[in-house]
C-alpha positions as CSV (number, residue, x, y, z in Angstrom):
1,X,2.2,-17.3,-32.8
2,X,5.3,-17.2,-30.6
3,X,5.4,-13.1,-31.0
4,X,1.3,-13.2,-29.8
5,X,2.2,-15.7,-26.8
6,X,5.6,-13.6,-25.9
7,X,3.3,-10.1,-26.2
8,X,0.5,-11.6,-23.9
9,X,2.5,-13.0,-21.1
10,X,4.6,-9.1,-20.9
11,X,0.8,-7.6,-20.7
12,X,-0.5,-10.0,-17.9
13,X,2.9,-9.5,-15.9
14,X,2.5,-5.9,-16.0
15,X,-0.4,-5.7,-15.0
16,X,0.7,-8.2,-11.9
17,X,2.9,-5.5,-11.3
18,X,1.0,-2.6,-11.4
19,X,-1.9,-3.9,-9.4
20,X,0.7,-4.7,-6.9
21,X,1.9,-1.4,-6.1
22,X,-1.3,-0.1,-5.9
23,X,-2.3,-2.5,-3.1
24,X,1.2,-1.8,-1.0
25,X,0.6,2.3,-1.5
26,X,-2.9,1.4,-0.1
27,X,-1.4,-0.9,2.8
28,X,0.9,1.8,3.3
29,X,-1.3,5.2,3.9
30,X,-3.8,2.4,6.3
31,X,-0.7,2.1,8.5
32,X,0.2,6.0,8.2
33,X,-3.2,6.7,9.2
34,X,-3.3,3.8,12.2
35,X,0.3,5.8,13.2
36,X,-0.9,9.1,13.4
37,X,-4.2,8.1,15.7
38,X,-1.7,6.2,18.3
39,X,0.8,9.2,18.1
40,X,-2.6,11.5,18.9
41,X,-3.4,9.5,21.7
42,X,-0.6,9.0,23.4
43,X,0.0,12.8,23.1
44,X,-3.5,13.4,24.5
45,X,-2.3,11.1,27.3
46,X,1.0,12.7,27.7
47,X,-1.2,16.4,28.0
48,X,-3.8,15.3,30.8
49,X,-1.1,13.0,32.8
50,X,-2.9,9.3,31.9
């Protein structure tokens, strides 16, 4: 019983941990994106003299 208990509370934490880092690497290419728009527009600005 104590080797079921032990085995289930390892699967439920790795998949804490996996779901985890998939949510950060999607937080992550959302900011990358949101970057590279303001880095367009401000060079669009920086080309026409805003």
């Amino acid at each position: 019983m104590k080797r079921l208990l032990t085995l289930l509370m390892l699967v439920m934490f790795s998949s804490m941990v996996l779901t985890a880092c998939n949510t950060v690497a999607g937080a992550g290419k959302d900011v990358q994106k949101a970057g590279e728009k303001v880095s367009d527009k401000a060079q669009d600005c920086k080309d026409m003299k805003c």
